[in-house]
C-alpha positions as CSV (number, residue, x, y, z in Angstrom):
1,X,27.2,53.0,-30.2
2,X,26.7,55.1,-27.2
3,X,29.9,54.5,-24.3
4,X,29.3,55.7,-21.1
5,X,32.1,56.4,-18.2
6,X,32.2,55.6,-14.6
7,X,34.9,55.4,-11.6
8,X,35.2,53.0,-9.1
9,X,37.5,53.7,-5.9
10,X,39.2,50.6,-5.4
11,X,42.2,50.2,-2.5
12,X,44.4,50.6,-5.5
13,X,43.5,53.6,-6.1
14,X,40.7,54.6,-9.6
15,X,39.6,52.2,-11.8
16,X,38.0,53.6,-14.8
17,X,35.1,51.7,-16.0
18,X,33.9,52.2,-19.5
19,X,30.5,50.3,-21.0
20,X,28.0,50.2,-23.8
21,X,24.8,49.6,-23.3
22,X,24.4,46.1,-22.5
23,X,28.5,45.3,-21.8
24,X,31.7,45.8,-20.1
25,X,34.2,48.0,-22.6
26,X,36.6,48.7,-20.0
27,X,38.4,48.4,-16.8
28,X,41.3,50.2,-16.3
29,X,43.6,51.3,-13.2
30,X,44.0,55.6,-13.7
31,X,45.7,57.8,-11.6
32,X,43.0,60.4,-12.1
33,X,39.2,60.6,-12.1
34,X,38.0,61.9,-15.1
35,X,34.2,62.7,-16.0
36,X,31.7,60.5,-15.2
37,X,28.4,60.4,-17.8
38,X,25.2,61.6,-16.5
39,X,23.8,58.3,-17.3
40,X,24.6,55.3,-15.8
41,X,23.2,52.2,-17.5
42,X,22.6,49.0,-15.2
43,X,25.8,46.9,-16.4
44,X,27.6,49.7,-15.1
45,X,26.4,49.6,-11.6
46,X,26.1,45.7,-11.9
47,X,30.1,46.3,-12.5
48,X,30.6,48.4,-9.4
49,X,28.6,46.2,-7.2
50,X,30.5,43.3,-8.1
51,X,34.0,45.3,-7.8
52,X,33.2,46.1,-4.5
53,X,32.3,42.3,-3.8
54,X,35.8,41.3,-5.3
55,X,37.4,44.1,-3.1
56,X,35.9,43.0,-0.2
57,X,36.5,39.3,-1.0
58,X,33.4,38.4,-1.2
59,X,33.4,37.4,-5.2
60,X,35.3,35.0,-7.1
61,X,33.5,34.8,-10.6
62,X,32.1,37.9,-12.3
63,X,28.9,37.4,-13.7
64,X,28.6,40.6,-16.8
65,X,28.3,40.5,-20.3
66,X,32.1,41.4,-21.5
67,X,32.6,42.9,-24.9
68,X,36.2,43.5,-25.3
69,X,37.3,45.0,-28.6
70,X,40.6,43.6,-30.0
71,X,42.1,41.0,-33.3
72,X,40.3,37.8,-33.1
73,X,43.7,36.1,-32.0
74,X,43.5,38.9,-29.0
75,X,40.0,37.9,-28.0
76,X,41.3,34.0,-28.6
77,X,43.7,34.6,-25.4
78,X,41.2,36.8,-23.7
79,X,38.9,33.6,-23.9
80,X,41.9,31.6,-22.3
81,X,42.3,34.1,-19.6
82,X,39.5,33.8,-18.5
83,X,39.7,29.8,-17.9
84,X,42.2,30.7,-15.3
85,X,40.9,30.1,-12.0
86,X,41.0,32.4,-9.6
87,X,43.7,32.4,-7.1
88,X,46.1,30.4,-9.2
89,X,48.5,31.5,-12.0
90,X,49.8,30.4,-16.0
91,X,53.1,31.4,-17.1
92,X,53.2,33.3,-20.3
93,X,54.2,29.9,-21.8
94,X,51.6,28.1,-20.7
95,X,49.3,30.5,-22.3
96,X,51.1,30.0,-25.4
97,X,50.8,26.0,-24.7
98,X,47.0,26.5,-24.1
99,X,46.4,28.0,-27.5
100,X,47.8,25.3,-29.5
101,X,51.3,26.6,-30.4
102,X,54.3,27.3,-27.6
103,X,55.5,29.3,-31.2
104,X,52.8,32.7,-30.1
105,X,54.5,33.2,-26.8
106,X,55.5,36.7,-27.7
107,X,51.9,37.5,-29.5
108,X,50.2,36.0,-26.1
109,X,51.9,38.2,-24.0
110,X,51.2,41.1,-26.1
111,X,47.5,40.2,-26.1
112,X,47.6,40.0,-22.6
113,X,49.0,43.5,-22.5
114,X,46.5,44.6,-24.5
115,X,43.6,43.1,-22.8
116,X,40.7,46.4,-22.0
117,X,38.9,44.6,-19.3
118,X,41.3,44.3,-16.5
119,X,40.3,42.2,-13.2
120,X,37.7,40.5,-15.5
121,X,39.7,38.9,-17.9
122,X,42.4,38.4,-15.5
123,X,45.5,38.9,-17.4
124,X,47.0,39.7,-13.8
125,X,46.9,35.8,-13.4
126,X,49.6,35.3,-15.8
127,X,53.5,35.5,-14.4
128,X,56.7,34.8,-15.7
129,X,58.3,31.1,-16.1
130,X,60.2,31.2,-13.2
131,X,57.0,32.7,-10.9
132,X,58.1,36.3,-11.6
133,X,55.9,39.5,-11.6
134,X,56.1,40.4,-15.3
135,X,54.1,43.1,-17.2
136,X,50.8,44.2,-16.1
137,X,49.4,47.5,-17.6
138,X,47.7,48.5,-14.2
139,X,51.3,48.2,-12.5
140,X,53.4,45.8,-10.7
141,X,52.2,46.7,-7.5
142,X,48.4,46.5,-8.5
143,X,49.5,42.6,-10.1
144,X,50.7,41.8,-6.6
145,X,47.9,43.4,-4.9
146,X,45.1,41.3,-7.0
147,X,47.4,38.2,-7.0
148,X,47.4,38.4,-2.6
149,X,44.0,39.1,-2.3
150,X,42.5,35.8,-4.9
151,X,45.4,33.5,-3.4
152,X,44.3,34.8,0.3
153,X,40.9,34.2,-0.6
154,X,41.5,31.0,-2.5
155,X,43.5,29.1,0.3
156,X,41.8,30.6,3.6
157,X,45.0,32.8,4.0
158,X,44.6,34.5,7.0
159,X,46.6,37.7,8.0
160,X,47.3,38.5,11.7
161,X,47.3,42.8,12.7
C-alpha cells in the first residue's frame, strides 16, 4: 500500500497528515515539516479542507474515510471516541464504563494515547475524573486549544478583543 505525506499549518503549529489511497492514516501535531509527496491523492486535500473548516470553526463533524491501524481492542475505543460529541468531554472512566468494563481503564487510556488520527478521533475529548487536562500526545497546550475552540463553538462562546 502506497502512503503519501502532507502538512497542514494549523494555529497550533504543523500537523502532519499521512493517507493511503482512499483513507486518513494519520494526523499528527510535529514541530517540523518534513517532505511532502509529489502526489496528493483527493482524501488528502478533502483532509485539509476540512482542517481548515474546523480551524476556522466552521466544521463540527468530519466527513473522511478513517483507517486507523491499531489492536482490535484499540480500534474498539477509537469507535467510542468517536461517539463523543463535539464540544463536550468523557473522563477516562467513562470510557472504560462505555466499553463494557470500568476494569480497562488503564488499557483505554493507553488506546487513547495511541490513537494515529488525532482531531478526528477525538481522543482530546477525553479528561481526567476530576475535569483535569490529562495526557494528550499532541501536547497539553494543543488539548486545551481544541477543547476552547469545540466548547466555544458548541455553546455560542463569544470572546471580546
Amino acid at each position: 500500500m502506497t502512503l503519501y505525506k502532507a502538512y497542514y499549518h494549523s494555529p497550533r503549529g504543523p500537523i502532519e497528515l499521512v493517507s493511503s489511497e482512499t483513507g486518513v492514516k494519520e494526523v499528527t501535531f510535529v514541530k517540523e515539516v518534513g517532505e511532502e509527496s509529489l502526489e496528493q491523492p483527493a482524501i488528502l486535500r478533502s483532509l485539509k479542507e476540512q482542517l481548515k473548516s474546523y480551524f476556522e470553526e466552521d466544521l463540527q463533524n468530519f466527513n473522511l474515510n478513517l483507517e486507523p491501524e491499531g489492536t482490535d481492542f484499540q480500534k474498539r475505543v477509537w469507535e467510542e471516541l468517536c461517539q463523543i460529541p463535539y464540544g463536550k468531554t468523557i473522563s477516562y472512566d467513562e470510557l472504560a464504563r462505555k466499553l463494557g468494563d470500568p476494569k480497562v481503564i488503564r488499557a483505554a487510556a493507553s488506546a487513547n494515547g495511541k490513537n494515529p488520527i488525532g482531531i478526528l478521533i477525538p481522543c482530546h475529548r477525553v479528561i481526567g475524573k476530576n475535569g483535569s487536562l490529562v495526557g494528550y500526545a499532541g501536547g497539553l497546550p494543543n488539548k486545551r486549544f481544541l477543547l476552547d475552540l469545540e466548547n466555544r463553538v458548541a455553546n455560542g462562546v463569544l470572546e471580546l478583543f
